[in-house]
N, C-alpha and C positions, 0 to 999 in steps of 0.2 A: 504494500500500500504506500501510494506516496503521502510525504507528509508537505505541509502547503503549512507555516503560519501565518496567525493570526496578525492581520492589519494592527499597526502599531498609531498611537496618536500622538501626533509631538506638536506641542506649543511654543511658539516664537515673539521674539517681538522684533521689529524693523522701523530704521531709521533711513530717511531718507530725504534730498533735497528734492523739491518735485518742478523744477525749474525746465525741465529738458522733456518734461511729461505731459502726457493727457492725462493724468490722472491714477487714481490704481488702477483701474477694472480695466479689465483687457481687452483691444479694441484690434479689429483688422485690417485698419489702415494708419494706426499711427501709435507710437512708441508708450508702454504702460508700466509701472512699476510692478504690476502683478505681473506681467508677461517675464520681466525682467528676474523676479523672485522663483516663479516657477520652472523656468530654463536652467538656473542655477542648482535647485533641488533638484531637479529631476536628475541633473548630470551626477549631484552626490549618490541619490539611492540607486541610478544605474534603471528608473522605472518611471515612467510619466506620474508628475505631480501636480493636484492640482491643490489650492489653498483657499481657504478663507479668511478675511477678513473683519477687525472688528468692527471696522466703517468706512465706505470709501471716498478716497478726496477727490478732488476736482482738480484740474488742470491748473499748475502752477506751485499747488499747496501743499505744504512740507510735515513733515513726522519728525516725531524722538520717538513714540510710543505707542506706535502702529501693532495691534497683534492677531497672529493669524497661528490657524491650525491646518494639520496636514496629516493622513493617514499613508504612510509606508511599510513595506514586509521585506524593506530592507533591515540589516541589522548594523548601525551602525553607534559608537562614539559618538556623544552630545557635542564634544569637541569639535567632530565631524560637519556636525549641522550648522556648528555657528564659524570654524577658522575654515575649514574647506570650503563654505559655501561662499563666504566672505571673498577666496582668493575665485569667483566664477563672478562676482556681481560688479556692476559699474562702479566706480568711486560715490560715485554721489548716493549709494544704496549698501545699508549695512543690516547684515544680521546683529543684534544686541546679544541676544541672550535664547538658549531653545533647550525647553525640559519636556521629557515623558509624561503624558498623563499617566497620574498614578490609578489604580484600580477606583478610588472612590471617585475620582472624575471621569473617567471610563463609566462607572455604572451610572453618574447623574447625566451623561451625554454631552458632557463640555461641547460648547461650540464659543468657535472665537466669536461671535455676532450676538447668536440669540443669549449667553448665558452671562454677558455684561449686563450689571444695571446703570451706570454710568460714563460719559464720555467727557474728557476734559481739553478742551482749546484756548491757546493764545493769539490775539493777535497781536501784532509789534505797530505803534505807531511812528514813523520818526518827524519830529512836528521843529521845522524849523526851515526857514529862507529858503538855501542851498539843496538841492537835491540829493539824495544818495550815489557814494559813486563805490566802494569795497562794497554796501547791502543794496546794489541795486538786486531787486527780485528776492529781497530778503526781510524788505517791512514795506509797511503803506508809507506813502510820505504828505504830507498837509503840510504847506508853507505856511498856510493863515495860525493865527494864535490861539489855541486851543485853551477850551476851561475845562481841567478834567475835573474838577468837582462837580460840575454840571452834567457832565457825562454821568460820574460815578451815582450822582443822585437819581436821573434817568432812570438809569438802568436798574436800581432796584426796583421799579415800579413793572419789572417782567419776573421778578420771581413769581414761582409757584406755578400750577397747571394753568397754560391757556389754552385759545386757539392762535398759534402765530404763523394767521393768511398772511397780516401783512408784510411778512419779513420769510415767504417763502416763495423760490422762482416760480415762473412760469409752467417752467417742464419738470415739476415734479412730483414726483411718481405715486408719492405715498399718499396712502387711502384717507388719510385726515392729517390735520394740519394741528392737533393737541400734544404740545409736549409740555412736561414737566423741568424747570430752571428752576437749580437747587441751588446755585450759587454764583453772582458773576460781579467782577469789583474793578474796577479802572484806578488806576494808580501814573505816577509820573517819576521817572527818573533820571533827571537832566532832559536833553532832547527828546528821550526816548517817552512813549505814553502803551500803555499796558494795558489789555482788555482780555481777563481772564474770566472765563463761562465756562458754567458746569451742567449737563443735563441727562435724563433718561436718553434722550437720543435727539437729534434735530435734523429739520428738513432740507433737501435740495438750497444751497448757498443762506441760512438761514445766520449764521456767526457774521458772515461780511456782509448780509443787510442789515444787521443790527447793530453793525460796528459803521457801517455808510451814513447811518441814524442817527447814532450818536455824535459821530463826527459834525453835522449840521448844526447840532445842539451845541457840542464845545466850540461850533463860530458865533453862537448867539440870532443863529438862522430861525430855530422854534423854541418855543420855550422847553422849559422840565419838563411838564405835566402832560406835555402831547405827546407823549410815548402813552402811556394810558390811554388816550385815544388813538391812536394807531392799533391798538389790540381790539377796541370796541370797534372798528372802521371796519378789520380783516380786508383789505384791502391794499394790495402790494404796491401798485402806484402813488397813493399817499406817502409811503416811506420813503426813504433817503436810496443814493444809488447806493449799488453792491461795490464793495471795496475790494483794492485788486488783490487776487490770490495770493500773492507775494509775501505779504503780512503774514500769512495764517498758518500757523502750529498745530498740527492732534498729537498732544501732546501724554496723556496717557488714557488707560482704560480701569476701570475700577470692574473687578467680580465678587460673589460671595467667596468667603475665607474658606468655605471645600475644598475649594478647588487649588487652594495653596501656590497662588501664585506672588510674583514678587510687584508689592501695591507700592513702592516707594518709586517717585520721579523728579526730577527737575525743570525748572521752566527757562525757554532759553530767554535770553538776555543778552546785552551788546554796551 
């Protein structure tokens, strides 16, 4: 009798700059971070790989803390997954970090997607005259002079469940427009202005229209209080424009503690 094992699940996480991209999700006519990801695996296990992800970006936007899974009945060194796969991927795309799911994540069905309850994003603002020339494609940039306390007050008026039509694209996908925002805080560091959001999950370009929004706000263009009305409007054209990809971090993924993954991250900075 031959013996055939059992498909193995291994857990990764991926960093990468998404500058030179369409995006992750793999497309047939132009260059994808997943296409890139799974070329690389597939070559380590020696067997077509395909991967999941914990959320996919859009063209331009960048990871520290991207995580995807993958079933292989290759057997190989964890070392393998993350220095081997490392020396097959572009420079601008890193394996971090890749563990075995253990038996209790195994029997609760780990999935990098469905089994997060949280997603966490930064955007980079650089607020000042001169334009970026080392972080071109690496933050938003706003010459005008920005109030980020105005911002930061904003925006706490989207915590908690809404419906946020107005701060989702055109073309997107998803069956409703209700997510839950558990946390999101604008801060200033010299040049630099910081818009970190935290949420169950968010819609089609929904971080860079709220960050477009607020940006209006820190020039004095609407007041505070009409982000609460932009939630009552649901209506996407009322909002501010989408701010460029360039800006925007996914920066990590939060799961429940079963699944024993490593929940500590860093938020990039400049």
């Amino acid at each position: 009798m031959l013996y055939y094992p059992a498909p193995m699940k291994i857990i990764a996480c991926i960093e990468y700059d998404g500058t030179h991209y369409c995006g992750w999700q793999r497309l047939s006519h132009a260059p994808s971070i997943q296409e890139e990801v799974e070329k690389a695996l597939s070559s380590i296990a020696n067997h077509p790989v395909e991967v999941v992800c914990a959320g996919r970006t859009d063209s331009g936007v960048h990871a520290i803390g991207q995580v995807i899974h993958f079933e292989t009945e290759a057997q190989r060194l964890l070392k393998a997954w993350v220095l081997g796969t490392n020396t097959l991927l572009p420079d601008d795309i890193a394996v971090i970090w890749a563990q075995e799911a253990s038996e209790v994540e195994a029997d609760a069905g780990f999935s990098a997607r469905f089994s997060a309850y949280l997603r966490r994003y930064r955007y980079v603002i650089l607020n000042r005259r001169a334009r970026p020339a080392l972080l071109a494609n690496k933050v938003g940039w706003v010459f005008e002079p920005l109030d980020e306390y105005a911002m930061h007050e904003a925006a706490q008026l989207l915590l908690g469940e809404h419906d946020f039509s107005s701060f989702r694209a055109s073309g997107c996908q998803a069956k409703h427009a209700n997510r839950e925002l558990v946390a999101i805080e604008v801060s200033r560091e010299g040049d630099f202005i910081y818009v970190d959001i935290a949420a169950n999950a968010f819609l089609h370009h929904m971080v860079r229209n709220i960050v477009g929004t607020l940006i209006e706000i820190g020039k004095g263009e609407w007041p505070i209080n009409f982000m609460a009305e932009l939630l009552s409007l649901k209506d996407r054209k009322k909002a501010g424009p989408t701010a460029p990809p360039g800006g925007l971090y996914f920066v990590h993924v939060h799961y429940p503690e079963i699944y024993q993954l490593p929940d500590d991250y860093h938020l990039p900075g400049f």
